[in-house]
KOLMARBA-313751 format. One record per residue (C-alpha): residue in one letter; x, y, z. Coordinates in steps of 0.1 Angstrom, whole numbers, plus 5000, padded with zeros to 4 digits. Example, Ala and Ser with C-alpha at 12.3 -4.5 7.8 and 13.67 -1.06 7.14 Angstrom:
A512349555078/S513749895071/
***
This chain:
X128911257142/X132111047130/X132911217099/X132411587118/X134711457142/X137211297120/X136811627100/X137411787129/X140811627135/X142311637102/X141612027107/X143512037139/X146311807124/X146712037095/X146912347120/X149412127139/X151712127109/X151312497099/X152112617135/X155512367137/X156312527102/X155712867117/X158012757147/X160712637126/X160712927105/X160613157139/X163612937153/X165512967122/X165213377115/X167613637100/X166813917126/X167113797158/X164914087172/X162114057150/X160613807176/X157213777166/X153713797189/X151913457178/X152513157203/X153312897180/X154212627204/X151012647226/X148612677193/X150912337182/X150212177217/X146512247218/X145812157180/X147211837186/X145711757216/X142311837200/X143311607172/X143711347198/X140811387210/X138411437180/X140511137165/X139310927198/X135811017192/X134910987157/X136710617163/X134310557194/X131610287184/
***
């Protein structure tokens, strides 16, 4: 069950890093009105958050 877990939250940290890429690029656009639909800071928040948490398993004796 470790290395799912710890597979688990190298996935989430990955996902973390795409959606604060996706943010940055969002924050930093040419067209101000070409918004965009995907939540990029929530999908960030709960990434790392299960990252957190998968980490804090797969290190659980």
């Amino acid at each position: 069950m470790q290395v799912s877990m710890l597979s688990v939250s190298v996935t989430a940290a990955i996902l973390f890093g795409v959606a604060e890429l996706a943010e940055w690029r969002r924050r930093n656009r040419r067209d101000v009105d070409k918004v965009g639909f995907m939540p990029w800071r929530g999908i960030a928040l709960v990434s790392v958050a299960v990252a957190i948490v998968a980490a804090a398993l797969a290190l659980k004796p």
